[in-house]
C-alpha positions as CSV (number, residue, x, y, z in Angstrom):
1,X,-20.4,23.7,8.6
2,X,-17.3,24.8,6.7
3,X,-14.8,22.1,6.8
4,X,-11.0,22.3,5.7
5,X,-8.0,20.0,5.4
6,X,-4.5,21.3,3.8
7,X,-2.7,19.3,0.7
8,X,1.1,19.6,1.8
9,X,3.7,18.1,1.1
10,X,7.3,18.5,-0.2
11,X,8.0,20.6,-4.1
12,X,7.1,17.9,-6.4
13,X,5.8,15.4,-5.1
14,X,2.4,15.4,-6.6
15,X,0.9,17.8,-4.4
16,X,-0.5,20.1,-6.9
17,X,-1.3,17.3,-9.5
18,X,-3.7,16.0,-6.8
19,X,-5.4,19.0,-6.0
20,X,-6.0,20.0,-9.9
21,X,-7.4,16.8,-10.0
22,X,-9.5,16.9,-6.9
23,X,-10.6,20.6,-8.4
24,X,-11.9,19.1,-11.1
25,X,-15.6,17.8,-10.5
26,X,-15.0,15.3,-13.4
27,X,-13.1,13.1,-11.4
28,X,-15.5,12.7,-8.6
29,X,-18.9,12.7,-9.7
30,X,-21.2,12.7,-12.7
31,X,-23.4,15.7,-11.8
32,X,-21.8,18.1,-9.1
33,X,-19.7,21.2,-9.7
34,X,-17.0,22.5,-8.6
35,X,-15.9,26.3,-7.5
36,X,-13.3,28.0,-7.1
37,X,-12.6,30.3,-4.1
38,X,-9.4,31.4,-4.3
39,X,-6.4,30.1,-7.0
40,X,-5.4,27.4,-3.9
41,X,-8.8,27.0,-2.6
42,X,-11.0,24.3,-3.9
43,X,-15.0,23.5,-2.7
44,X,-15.1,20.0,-3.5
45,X,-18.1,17.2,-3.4
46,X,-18.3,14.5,-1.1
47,X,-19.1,11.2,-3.4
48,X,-22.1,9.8,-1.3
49,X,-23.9,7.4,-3.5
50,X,-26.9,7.4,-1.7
51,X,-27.2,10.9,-3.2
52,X,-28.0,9.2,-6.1
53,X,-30.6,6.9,-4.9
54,X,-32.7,9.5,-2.9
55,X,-32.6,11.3,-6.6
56,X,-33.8,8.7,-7.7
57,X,-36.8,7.9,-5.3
58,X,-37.5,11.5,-4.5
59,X,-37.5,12.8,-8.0
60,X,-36.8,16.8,-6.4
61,X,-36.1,19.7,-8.6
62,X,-32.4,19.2,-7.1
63,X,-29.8,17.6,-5.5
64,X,-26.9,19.2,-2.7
65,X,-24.2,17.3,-1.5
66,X,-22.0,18.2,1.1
67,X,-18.6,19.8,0.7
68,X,-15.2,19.7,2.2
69,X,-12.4,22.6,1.4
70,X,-9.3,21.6,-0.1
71,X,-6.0,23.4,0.5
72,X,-3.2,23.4,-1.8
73,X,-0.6,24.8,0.5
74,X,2.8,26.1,-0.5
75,X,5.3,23.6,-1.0
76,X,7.6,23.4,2.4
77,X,11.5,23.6,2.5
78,X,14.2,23.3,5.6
79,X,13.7,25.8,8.0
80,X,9.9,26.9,7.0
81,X,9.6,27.1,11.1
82,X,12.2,30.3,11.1
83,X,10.4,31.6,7.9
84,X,12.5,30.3,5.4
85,X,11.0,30.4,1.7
86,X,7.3,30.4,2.1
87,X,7.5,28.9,5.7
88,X,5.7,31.5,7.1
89,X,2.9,31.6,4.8
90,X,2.7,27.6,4.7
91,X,2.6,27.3,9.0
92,X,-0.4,30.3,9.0
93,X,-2.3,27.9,6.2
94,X,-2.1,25.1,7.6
95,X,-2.7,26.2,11.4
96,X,-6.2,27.3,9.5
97,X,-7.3,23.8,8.2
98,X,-8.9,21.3,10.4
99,X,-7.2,17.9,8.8
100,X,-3.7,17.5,7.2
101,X,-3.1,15.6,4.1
102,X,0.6,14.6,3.6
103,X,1.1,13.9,0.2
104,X,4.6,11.6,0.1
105,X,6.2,10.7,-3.2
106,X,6.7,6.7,-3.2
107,X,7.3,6.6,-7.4
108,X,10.8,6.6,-9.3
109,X,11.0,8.7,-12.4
110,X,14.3,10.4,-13.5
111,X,12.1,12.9,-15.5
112,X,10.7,14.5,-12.3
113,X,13.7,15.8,-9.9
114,X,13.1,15.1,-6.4
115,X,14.1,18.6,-4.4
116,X,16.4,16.5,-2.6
117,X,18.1,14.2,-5.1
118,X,16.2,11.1,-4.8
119,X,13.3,9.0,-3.7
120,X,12.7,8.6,0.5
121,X,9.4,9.4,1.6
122,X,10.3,8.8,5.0
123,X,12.7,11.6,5.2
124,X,10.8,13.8,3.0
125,X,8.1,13.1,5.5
126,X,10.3,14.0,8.6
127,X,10.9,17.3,7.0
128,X,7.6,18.0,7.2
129,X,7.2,16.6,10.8
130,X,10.5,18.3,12.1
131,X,9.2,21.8,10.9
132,X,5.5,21.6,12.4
133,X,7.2,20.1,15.1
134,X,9.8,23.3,15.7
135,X,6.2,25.2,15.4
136,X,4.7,23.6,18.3
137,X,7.5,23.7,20.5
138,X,7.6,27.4,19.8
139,X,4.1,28.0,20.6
140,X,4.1,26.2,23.8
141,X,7.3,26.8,25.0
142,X,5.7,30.4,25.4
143,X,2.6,29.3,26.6
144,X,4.9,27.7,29.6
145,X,6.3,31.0,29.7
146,X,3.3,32.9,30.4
147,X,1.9,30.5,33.4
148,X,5.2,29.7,34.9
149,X,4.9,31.8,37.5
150,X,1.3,31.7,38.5
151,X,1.8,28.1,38.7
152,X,4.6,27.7,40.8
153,X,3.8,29.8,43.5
154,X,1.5,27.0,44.2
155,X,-1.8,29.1,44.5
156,X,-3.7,28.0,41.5
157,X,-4.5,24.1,40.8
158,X,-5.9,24.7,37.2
159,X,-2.5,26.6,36.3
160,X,-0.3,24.3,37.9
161,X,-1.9,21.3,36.1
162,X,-1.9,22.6,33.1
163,X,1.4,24.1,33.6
164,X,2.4,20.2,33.9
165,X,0.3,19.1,30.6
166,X,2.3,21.9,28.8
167,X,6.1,20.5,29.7
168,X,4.8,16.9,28.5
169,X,3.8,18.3,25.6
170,X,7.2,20.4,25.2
171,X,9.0,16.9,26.0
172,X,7.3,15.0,23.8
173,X,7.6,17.8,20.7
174,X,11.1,17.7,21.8
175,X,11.7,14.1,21.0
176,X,10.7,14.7,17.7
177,X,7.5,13.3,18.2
178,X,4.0,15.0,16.7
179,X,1.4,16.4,19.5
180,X,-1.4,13.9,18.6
181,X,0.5,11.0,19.9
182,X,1.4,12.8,23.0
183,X,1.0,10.9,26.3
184,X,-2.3,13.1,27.4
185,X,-5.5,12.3,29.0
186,X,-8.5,13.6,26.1
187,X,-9.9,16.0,29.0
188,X,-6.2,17.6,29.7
189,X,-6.0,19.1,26.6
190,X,-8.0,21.8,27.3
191,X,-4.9,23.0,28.2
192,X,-3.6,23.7,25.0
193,X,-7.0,24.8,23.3
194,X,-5.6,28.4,22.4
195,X,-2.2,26.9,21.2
196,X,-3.7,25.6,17.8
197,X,-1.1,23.3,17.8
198,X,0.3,21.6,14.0
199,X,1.2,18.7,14.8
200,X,-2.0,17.8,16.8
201,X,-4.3,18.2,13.6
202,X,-5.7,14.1,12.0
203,X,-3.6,13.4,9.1
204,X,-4.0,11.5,6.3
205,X,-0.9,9.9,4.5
206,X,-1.3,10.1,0.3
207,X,1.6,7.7,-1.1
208,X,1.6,9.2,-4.9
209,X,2.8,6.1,-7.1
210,X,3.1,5.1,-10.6
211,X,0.6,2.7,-12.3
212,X,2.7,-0.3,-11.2
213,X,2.2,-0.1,-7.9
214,X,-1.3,1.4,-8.0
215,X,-3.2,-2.0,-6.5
216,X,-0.4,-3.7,-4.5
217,X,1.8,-0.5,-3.2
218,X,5.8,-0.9,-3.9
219,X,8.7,-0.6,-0.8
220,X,7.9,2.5,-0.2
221,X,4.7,2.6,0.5
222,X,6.0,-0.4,2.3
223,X,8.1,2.1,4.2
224,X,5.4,4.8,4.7
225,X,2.9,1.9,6.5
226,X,5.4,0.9,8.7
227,X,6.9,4.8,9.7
228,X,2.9,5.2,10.8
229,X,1.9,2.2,12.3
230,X,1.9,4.3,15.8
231,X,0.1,7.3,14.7
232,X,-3.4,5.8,14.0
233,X,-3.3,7.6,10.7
234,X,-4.8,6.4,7.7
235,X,-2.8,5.4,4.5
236,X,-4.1,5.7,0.9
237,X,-2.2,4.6,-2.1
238,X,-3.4,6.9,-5.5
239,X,-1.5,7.3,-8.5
240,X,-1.6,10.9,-8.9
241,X,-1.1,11.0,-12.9
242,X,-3.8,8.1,-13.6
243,X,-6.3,10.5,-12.1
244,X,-5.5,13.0,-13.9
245,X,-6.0,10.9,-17.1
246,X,-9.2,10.3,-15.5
247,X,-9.8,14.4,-14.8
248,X,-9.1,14.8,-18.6
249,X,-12.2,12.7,-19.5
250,X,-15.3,14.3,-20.4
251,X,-18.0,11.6,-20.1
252,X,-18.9,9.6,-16.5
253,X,-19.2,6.7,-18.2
254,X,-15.6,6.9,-19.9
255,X,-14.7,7.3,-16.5
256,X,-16.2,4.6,-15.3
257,X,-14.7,2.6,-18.3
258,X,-11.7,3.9,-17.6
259,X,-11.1,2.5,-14.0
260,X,-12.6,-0.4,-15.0
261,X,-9.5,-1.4,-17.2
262,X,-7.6,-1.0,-14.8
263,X,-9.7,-3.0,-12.4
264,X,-10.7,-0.1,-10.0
265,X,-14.1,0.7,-9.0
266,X,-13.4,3.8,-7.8
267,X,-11.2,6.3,-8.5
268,X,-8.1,7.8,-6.0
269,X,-9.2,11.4,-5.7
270,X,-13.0,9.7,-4.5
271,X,-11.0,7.4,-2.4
272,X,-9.4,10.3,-0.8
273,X,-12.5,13.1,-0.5
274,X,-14.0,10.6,1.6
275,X,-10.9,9.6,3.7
276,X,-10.5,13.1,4.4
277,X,-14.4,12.8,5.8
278,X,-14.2,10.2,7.8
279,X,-10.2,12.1,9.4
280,X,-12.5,14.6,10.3
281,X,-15.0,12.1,12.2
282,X,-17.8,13.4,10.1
283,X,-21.4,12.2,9.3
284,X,-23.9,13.0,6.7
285,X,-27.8,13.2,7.4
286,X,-30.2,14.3,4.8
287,X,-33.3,16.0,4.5
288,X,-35.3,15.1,1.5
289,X,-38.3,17.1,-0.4
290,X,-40.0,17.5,-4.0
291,X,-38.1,20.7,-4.1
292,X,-34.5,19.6,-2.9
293,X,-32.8,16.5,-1.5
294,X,-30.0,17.5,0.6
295,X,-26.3,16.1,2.6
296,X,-25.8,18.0,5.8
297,X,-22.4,17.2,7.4
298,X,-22.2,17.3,11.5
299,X,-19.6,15.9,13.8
300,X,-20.2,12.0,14.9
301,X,-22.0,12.3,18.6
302,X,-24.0,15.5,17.7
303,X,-27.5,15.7,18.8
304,X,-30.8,16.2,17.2
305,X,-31.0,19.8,18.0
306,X,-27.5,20.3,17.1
307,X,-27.8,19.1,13.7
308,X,-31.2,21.2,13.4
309,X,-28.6,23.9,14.2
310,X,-26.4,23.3,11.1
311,X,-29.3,24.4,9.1
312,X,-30.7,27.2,10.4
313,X,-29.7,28.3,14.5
314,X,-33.2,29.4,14.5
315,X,-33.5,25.0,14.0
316,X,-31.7,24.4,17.0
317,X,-33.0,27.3,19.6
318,X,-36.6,26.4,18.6
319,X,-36.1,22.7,18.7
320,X,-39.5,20.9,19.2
321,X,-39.0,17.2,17.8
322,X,-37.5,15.4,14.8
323,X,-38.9,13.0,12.7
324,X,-36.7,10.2,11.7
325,X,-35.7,7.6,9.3
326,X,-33.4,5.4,8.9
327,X,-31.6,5.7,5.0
328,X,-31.8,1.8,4.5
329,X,-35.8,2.5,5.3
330,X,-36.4,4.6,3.0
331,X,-34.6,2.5,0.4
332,X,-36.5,-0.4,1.3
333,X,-40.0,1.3,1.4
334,X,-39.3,4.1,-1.1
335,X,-41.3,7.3,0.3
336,X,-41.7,8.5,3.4
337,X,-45.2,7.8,3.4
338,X,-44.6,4.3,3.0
339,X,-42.2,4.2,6.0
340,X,-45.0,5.8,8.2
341,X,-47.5,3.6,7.4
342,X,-44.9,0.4,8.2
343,X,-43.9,1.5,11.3
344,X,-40.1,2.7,10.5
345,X,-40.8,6.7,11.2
346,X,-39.8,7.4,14.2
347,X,-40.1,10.3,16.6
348,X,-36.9,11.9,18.4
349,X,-36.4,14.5,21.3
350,X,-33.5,16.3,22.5
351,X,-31.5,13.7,23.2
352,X,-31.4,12.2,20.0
353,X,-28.0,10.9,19.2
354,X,-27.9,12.0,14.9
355,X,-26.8,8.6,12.8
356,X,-25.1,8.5,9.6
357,X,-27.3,8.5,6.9
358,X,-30.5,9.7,9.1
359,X,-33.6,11.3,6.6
360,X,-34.8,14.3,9.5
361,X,-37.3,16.1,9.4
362,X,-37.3,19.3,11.7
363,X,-40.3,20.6,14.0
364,X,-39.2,23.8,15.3
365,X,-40.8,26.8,17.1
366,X,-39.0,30.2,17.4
């Protein structure tokens, strides 16, 4: 399942600090690697500790997390929605990735020139919004266009409602307000499935601070929590130049040393890969052998069959049973064997609901 979310975010602001440090597999985890796709295109690890244990138990030849693309996407200036500087090219990236992560400068430092003069992440953050926003309102303002007439001559129900889903989306956009907050029932937007819409991507806010501020935030990160407060978006504080102190180190154990002095016990870009995870409402199962222990990632509320799918779609369209258990199980009892013979194996049909952290195993007949 390929998985993207775009780093954006206003010329210096720490943008591409964060994603050099995120492309660096030294920040995140002792053993996995990291690959580069393209110069702004990064496959990055999700840290999943219980990785580590299943090594551990399992003893397989070896070990595959599960990955997330990261997108470092061209810095954004006024007027990217009529193609100014890279506008263009920054709206057709980021209408391609599946999560946003706004990356907001909340740090004072007269060595680093702010494009704008000085320090306010909540304007640099309406910049951002404003643009997207100007996107959106494009896009369905000739959506509205193409369905006006069909649905007011009355004829068709289906175009006439969603003729009516469309203008409360172009009033909303029009108020300056993002699409995923807009006053819509979940089934209604349906409507708007070909649209693609910016503004109604998850986003995660990244408040880029100085070492000061790292535990306890400053005023504006302050600022930042209170700005979102409505949009049920997530908020993570990371000092963008501690990690990449941290990138810099070679061993995982100066690493670990490293956050330790300065009382952390994880560090920012970890934080953030698996804040990115849960934006996208993602879960991990894992299948688990003497030749390979394994993270598959699904969407939350995805069947057994489904998740058979992710592997092979022969999996899914051949689905017979799975046999589960339960990741605390297996920890507990330490082989599947053990978990058979005490009862905590269980057998699942169609219908099975996948949980996070589920060992499967797959009967399938094609």
């Amino acid at each position: 399942m390929s998985l993207k979310c775009g780093i954006v975010g206003l010329p210096n602001v720490g943008k591409s600090t964060l994603f050099n440090c995120l492309s660096n597999a030294k920040a995140v985890a002792a053993n996995f690697p990291f690959c580069t796709i393209e110069p702004n295109i990064g496959v990055i690890t999700v840290p999943d500790e219980r990785l580590n244990e299943l090594e551990r138990l399992v003893k397989p030849q070896r070990v595959v997390p599960t990955t997330i693309e990261i997108v470092d996407i061209a810095g954004l200036v006024k007027g990217a929605s009529k193609g100014e500087g890279l506008g263009n090219q920054f709206l057709a990236n980021i209408r391609e990735t599946d999560a946003i992560i706004h990356v907001l400068r909340c740090f004072e430092n007269d060595n680093i020139i702010h494009v704008d003069g000085s320090i306010n992440p909540i304007r640099d953050k309406e910049i951002i919004d404003t643009e997207l926003q100007l996107k959106d309102l494009e896009t369905v303002e000739k959506k509205i266009q193409r369905i006006e007439k069909v649905a007011k001559a009355g004829n068709d129900k289906e175009a006439k409602k969603g003729y009516d889903v469309l203008c409360t989306y172009k009033s909303h956009l029009e108020s300056g307000q993002s699409a995923r907050s807009a006053p819509v029932a979940i089934e209604d937007k349906k409507y708007l499935s070909d649209c693609f819409l910016l503004t109604d991507k998850p986003v995660l806010y990244v408040c880029n601070v100085d070492e000061q501020a790292l535990k306890a935030g400053n005023k504006f990160t302050e600022q930042v929590r209170e700005a979102v407060k409505n949009e049920n978006a997530e908020v993570l504080i990371i000092a963008a130049a501690i990690e990449a102190d941290i990138a810099q180190l070679e061993s995982y154990d100066d690493r670990v040393l490293f956050l330790s002095d300065l009382g952390l016990a994880e560090s920012g870009v970890s934080l953030l890969i698996k804040a990115a995870y849960r934006l996208l409402d993602l879960y991990t199962y894992f299948t688990a052998g003497e030749k390979e222990v394994r993270a598959w990632t699904i969407h939350k509320g995805m069947t057994a069959p489904q998740a058979a799918g992710v592997i092979h779609t022969d999996f899914e369209r051949g689905f017979i049973r799975a046999e589960v258990i339960a990741y605390e199980n297996f920890v507990k009892f330490g082989s599947e064997s053990a978990c058979r013979d005490n009862g905590k194996l269980s057998i699942e049909g169609k219908e099975y609901i996948v949980k996070d952290g589920d060992l499967m195993h797959f009967r399938f007949n094609v």
